[in-house]
VEXMI-783967 format. One record per residue: x, y, z of N, C-alpha, C, CB in turn. Coordinates in steps of 0.2 Angstrom, whole numbers, plus 5000, padded with zeros to 4 digits. Each point is the difference from the previous one (the first is absolute). Glycine has a CB too. Layout:
N
XYZXYZXYZXYZ;...
//
This chain:
424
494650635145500750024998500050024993500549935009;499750134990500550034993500649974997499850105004;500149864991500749994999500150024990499949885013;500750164989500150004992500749964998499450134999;500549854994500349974996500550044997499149934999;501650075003500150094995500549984993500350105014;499749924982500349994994500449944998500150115001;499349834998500049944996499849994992499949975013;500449994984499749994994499349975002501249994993;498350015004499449985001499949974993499650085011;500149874994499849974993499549955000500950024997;498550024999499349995002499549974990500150125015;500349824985499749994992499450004998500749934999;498650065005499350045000500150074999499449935009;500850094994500050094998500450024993500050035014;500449914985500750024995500650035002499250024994;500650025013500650045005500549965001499450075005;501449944991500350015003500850045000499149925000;500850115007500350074999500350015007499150044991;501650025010500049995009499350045001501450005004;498249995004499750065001500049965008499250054987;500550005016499750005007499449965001500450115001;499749855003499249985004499550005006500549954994;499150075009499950015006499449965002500550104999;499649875006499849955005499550045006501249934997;498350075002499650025005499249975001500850104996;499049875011499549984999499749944998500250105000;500549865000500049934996499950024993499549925009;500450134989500150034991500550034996499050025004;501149964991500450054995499750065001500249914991;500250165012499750044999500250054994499849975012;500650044986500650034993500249964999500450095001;499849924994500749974993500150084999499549874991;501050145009500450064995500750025001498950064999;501449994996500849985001500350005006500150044990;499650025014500150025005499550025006500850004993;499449975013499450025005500250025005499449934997;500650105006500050035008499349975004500850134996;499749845009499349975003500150025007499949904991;500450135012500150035009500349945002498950075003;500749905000500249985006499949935000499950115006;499949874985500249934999500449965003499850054993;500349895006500749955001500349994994499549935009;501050104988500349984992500649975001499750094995;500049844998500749965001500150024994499849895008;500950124991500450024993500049934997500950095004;498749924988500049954996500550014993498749995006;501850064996500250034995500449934996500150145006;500149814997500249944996499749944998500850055004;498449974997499749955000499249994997500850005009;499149954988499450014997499249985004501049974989;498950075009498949995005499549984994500150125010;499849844993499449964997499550015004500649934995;498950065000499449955002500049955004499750034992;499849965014500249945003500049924998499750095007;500849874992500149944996499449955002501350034998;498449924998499449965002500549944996498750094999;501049865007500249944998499149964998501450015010;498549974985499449984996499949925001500150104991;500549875011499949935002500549965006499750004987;500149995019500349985006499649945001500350125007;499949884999499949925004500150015006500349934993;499250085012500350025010499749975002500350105003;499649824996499649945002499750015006500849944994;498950125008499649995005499250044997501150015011;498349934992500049955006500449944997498650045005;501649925001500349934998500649965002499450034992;501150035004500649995000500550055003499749934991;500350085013500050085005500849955002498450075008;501949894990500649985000500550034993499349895008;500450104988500450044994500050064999499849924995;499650135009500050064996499450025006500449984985;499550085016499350045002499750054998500349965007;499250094994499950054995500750055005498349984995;501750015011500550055003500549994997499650005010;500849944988500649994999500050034994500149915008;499550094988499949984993500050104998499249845000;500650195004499850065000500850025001498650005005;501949995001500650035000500349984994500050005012;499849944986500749984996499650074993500349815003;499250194996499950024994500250085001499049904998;500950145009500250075002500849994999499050025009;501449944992500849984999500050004993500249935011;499650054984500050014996499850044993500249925007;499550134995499950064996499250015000501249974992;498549985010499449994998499550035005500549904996;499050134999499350055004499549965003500150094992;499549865002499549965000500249934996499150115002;500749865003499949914997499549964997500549995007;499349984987499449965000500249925000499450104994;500249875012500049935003499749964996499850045010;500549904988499949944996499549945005501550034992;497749945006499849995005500049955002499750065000;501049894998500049955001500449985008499950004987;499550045020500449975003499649935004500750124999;499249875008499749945002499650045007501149894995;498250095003499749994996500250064993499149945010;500550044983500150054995499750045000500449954994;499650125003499650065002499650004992501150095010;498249874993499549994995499550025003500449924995;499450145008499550015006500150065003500049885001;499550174999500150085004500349985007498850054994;500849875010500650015004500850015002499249975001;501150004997500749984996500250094999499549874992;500250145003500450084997499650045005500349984986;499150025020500250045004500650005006498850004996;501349935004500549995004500750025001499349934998;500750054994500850024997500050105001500049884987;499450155011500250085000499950015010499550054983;500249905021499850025005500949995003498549955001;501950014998500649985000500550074997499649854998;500550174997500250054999499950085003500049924993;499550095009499750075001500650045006498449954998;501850005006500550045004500850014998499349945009;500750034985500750014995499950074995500149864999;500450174999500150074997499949964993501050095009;499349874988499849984992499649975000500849994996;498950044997499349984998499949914998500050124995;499549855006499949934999499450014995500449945012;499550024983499450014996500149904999499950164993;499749835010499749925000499949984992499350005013;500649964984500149944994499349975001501349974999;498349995000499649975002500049954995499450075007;500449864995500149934995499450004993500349925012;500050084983499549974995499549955002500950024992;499249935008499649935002500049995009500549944987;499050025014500149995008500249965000499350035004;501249965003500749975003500549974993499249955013;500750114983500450004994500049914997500850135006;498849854993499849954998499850004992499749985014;500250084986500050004991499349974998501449974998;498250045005499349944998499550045001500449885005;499450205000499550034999500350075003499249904999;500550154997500350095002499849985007499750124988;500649925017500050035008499550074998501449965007;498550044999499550075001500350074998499549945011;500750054983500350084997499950065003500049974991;499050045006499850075002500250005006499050014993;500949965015500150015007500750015003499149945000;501450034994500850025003499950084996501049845000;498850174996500150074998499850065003500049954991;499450025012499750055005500549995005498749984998;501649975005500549995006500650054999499649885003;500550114990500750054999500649974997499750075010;500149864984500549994996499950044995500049895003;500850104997499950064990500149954994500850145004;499449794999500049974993499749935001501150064996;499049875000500049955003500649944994498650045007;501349924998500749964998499949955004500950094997;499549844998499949925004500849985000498649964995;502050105006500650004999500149955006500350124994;500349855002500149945005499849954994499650055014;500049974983499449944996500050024993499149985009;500850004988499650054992499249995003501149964985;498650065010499250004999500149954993499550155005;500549804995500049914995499550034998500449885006;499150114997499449994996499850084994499549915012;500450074981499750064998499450024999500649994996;499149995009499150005001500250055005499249864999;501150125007500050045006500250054997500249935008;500550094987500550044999499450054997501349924998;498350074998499650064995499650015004500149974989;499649995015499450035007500550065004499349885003;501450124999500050045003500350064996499949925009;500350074986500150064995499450054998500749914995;498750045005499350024998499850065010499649844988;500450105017500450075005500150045001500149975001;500650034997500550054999499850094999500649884995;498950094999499750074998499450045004500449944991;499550005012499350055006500450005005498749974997;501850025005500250055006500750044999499549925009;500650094984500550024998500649995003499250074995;501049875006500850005003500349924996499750075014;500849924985500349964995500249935005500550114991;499549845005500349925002500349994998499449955001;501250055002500550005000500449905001499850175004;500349794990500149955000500749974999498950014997;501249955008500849975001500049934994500250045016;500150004977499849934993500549955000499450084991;500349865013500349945001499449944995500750065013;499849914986499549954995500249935005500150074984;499749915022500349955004500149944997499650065008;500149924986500249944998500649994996498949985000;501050074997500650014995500750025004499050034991;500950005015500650015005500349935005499450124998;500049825001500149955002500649995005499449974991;500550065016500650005005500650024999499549945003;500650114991500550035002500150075005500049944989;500850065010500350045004500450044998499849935005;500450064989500550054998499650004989501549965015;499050104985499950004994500049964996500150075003;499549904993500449924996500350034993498949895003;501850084998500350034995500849985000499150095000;501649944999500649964999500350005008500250034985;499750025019500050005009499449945001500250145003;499349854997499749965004500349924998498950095002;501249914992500449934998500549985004499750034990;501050035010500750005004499949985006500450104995;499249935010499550005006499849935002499650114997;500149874998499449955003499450025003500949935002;498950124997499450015004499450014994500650075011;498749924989499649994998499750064994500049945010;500050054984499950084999499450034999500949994997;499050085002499550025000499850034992500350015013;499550004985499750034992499950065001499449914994;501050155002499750064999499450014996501150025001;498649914996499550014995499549965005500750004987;499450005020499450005005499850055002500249915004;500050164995499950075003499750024993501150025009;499249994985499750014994499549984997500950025000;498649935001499449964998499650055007500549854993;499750155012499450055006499950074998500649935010;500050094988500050084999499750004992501250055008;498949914986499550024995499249995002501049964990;499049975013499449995001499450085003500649865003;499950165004499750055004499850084994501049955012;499650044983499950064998499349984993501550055004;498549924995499549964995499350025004500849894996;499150085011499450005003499950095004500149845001;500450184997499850085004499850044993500950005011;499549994983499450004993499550014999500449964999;499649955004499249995000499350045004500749914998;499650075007499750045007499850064999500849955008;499950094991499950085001500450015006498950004995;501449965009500249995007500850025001499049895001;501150135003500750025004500449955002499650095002;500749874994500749955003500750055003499749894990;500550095011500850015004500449925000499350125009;501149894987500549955002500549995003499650014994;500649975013500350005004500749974998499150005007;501550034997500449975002500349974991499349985015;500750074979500049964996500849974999498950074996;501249904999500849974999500149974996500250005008;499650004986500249994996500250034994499649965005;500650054989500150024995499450024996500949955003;498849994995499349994996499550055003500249874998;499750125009499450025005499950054997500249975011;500650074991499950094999500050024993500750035010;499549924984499750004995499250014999501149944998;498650025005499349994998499650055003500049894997;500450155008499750065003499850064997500549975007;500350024990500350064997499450014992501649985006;498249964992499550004996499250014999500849955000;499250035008499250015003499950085000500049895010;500750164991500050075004499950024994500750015010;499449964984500050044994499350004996501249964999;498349965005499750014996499350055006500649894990;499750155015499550025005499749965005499950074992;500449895007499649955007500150005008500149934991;499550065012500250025008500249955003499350095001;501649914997500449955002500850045003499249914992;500850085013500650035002500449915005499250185002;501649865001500349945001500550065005499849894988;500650045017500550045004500749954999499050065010;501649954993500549964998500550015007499850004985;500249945018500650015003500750005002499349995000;501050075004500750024999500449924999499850135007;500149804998500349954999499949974992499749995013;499750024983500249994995500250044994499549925004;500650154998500350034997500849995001498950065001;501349935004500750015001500449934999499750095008;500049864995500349915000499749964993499749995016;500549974984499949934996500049955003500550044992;499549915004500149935002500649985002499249974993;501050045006500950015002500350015008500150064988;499449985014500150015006499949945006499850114995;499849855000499749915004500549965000498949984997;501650025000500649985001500249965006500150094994;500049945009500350015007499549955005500550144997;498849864998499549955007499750055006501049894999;499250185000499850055005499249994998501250105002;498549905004499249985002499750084999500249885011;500150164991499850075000500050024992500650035013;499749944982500050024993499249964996501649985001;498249995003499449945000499350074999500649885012;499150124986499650034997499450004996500850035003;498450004997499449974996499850064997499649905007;500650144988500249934992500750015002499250014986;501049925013500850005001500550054995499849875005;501050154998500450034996499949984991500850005012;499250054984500149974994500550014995498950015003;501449994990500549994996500250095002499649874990;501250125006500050104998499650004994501550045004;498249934992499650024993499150035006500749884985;499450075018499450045003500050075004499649895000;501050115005500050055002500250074997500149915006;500450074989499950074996499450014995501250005000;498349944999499350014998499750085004499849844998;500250135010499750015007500450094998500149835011;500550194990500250064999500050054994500549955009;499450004986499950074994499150025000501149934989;498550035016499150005000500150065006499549844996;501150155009500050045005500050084998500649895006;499750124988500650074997499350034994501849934999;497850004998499650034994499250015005500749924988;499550085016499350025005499549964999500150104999;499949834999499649935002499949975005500449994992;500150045014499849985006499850065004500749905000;498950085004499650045004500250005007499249974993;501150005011500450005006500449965002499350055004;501249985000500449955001499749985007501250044993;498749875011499850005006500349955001499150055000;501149935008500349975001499849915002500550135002;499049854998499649965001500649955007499150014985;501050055019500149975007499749965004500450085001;499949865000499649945001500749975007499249974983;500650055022500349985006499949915002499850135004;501149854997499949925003500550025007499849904985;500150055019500849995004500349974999499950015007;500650004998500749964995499949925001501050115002;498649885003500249905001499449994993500149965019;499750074977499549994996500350004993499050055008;501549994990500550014996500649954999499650105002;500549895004500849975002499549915000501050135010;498949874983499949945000500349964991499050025012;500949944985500249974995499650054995500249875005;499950134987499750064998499549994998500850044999;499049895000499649974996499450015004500849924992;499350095016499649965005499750095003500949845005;499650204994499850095001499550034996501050035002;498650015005499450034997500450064994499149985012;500650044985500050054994499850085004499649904988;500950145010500150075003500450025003499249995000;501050084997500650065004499450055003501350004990;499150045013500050065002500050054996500549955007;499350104996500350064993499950085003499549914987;500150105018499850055002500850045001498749955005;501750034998500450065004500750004994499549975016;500649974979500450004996499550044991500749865009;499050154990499850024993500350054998499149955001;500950115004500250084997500950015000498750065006;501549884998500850024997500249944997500450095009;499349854989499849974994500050024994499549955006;500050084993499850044992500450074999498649955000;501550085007500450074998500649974999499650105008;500749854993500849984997499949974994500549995009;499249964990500049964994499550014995500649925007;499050134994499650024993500050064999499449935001;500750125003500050075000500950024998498850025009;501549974995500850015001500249984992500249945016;499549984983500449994995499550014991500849915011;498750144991499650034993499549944997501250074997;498649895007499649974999499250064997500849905010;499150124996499650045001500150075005499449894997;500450175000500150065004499750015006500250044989;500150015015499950015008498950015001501650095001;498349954992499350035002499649924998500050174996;500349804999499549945001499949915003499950094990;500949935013499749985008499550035005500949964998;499250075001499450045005499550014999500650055003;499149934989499249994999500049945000499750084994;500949865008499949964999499549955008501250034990;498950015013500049995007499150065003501949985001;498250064996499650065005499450004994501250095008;498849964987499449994997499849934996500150135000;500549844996499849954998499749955004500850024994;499449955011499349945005499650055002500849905008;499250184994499250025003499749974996500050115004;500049934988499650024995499749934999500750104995;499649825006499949945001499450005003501149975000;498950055008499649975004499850055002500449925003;499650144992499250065004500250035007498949924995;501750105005500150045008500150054999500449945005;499550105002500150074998500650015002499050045000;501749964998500649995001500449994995499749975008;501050054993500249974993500350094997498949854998;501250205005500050064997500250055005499249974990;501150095010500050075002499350054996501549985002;498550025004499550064997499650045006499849924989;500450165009499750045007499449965001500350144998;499649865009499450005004499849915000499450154996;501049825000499949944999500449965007500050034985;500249925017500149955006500950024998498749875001;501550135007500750015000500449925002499950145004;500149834991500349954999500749994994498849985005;501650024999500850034996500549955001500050145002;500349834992500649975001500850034999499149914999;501350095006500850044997500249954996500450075010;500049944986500749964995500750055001499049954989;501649985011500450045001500549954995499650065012;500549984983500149944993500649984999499250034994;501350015011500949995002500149965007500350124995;499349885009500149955004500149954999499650065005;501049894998500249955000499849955006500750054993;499149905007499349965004500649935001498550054992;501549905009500149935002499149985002501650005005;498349964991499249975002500249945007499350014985;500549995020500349975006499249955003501250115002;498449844994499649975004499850005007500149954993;500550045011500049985008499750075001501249915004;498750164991499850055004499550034998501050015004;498649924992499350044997499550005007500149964985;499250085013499650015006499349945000500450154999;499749844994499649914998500349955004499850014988;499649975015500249945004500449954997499050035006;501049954987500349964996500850044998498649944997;501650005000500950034997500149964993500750015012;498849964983500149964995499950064994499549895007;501150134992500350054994500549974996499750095007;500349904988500649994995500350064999499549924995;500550135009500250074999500650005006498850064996;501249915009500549995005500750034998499349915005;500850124997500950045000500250034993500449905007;498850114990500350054994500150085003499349914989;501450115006500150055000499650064996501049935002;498750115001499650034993500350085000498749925000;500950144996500250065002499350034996501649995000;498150055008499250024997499749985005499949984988;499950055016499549995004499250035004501049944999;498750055003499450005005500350065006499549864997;500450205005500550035005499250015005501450084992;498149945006499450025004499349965000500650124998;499049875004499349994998499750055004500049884996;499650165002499550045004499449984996500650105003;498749895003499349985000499650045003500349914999;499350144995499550045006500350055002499549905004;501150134993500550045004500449985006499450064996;500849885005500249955006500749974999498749975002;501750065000500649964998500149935003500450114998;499449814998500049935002500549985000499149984998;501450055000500749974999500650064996499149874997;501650125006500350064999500949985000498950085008;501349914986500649984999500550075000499449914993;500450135006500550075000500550005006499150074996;
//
């Protein structure tokens, strides 16, 4: 099928384009870009109030299958991600068993292949993420990880940590480490600070995230090796990035919309869904987290969707596993409260998402470009949304996003030329 895009702003931050123009859909390919196209006997959807993108990548999930086919699946995990703006996903491998092993991550893309969004599997740093000796790297790369990660975990050890740094570089794809210093976090739950006091709940140290992420950047230095800092949230963190980037080191970081948008403040209330690893942090860090977002110190925004049920949430807070949702809430998340309100401008969200995580994880995706994969997401940056859980397509509903009002959203995902999902 022909399908043209007809007079949308486009906006393609790889190329630099952005401009209205035409797009054409042909052959699962970008066949044109230009101002105007006549295309016969196309299918044209009027994009004249709407913006086209590249298709958006989510660089950090969780669709707990094999294992946990109760919180998430790759199927489920696929709609939620097509519902939510999203082209292609990369899998975190922490699931049961962990994806330390070509079987595993054949499994996982054997599991995907009948889904329209892309899946690119994660594979474990260490075996059964135990931190104590690398997993079979070279063989999950042959299998078709693009990165590795013991998320869920940090990589403790710095022995392990510079072995796989030292890695890193002969299969050229990056380790991407979740910096937790677990002693120093000594069972906390919430941020330790003048909320976790109020509260009574345990707290946590921003300076257990900030000893992981200097260390990381120190040993990729060293190495020569590609870190990626996950999930960062702190203030400091994106400080000592924003230093690493200066002095050329190959250290990149992503940040999510939850701690872009929330604080500690939002634990208030005891809501289990506010519950999160690294937990919510102060507004000095979060406006750390969005001036790093605006000076091009972060690299993508991802959502590190991490599916629970609710009899698993709806319990005491201290006793709740750690993790929101994020797939089907992020794009009218951030289009309201960071774009809307000048945080950051329309085009670099959109590198925040599409070439920012490819370029991460080496995909070919992530851009417009003739002859290149028709993978396209609409925006529609006036539409007014209510975020409604009961009617996401994730088998889970653990969102601190529930009943916000936003204005911005997700209207289309096309994959391959395939329209997976159609809000119009």
């Amino acid at each position: 099928m022909k399908l043209l895009l007809e007079g949308g702003r486009v906006i393609d931050p790889a190329s630099g384009l952005d401009a209205k123009r035409d797009v054409l859909i042909e052959k699962r390919k970008i066949a044109r870009i230009a101002a105007s196209i006549d295309a016969g006997d196309a299918k044209t959807i009027d994009c004249r109030n709407l913006v086209v993108c590249p298709g958006f990548i989510d660089m950090h999930v969780h669709f707990r299958e094999p294992g946990q086919e109760w919180k998430e699946t790759v199927a489920s995990g696929c709609a939620a991600a097509a519902a939510g703006g999203f082209t292609g996903v990369a899998c975190m491998p922490n699931t049961v068993p962990v994806n330390d092993s070509r079987a595993v991550t054949e499994l996982i893309l054997a599991s995907a292949e009948e889904h329209p969004v892309h899946v690119w599997p994660i594979g474990c740093v260490s075996r059964g993420q135990e931190g104590k000796e690398l997993a079979e790297m070279g063989d999950m790369r042959d299998a078709g990880v693009v990165a590795f990660s013991d998320d869920g975990k940090p990589v403790h050890s710095s022995l392990v940590m510079r072995k796989a740094l030292e890695y890193s570089k002969i299969f050229d794809v990056p380790i991407i480490d979740h910096c937790e210093d677990h002693v120093l976090v000594d069972g906390g739950v919430i941020h330790e600070g003048e909320v976790s006091t109020r509260l009574g709940l345990r707290g946590w140290p921003g300076v257990a995230e900030d000893l992981m992420v200097q260390r990381d950047i120190l040993l990729a230095e060293y190495t020569g090796g590609t870190v990626h800092i996950a999930h960062t949230s702190t203030a400091r963190a994106v400080d000592f990035v924003r230093a690493a980037k200066r002095r050329k080191l190959n250290v990149t970081c992503e940040v999510t919309p939850h701690h872009l948008v929330l604080t500690d403040e939002a634990v208030i209330g005891y809501d289990t869904n506010t519950k999160m690893n690294p937990p919510l942090r102060t507004q000095h860090d979060m406006k750390g987290l969005r001036k790093a977002l605006a000076d091009g110190t972060v690299d993508a925004i991802a959502t590190d969707h991490a599916p629970h049920r609710c009899d698993e949430k709806c319990v005491e807070f201290g006793l709740a596993p750690f993790g929101v949702i994020g797939l089907e809430t992020a794009v009218p998340v951030c289009l309201d409260r960071l774009v809307r309100t000048g945080v950051i401008d329309l085009p670099r969200f959109v590198e925040l998402l599409t070439s920012g995580p490819a370029g991460i994880l080496g995909v070919d995706r992530g851009m417009l470009a003739e002859g290149g994969p028709a993978d396209v997401t609409l925006l529609d940056t006036e539409r007014r949304v209510t975020i409604q859980a009961e009617e996401f397509e994730s088998k889970s509903s653990n969102s601190p996003f529930d009943g916000w009002e936003c204005t911005g959203t997700n209207v289309m995902t096309i994959v391959g030329g395939r329209i997976v999902d159609n809000k119009l």
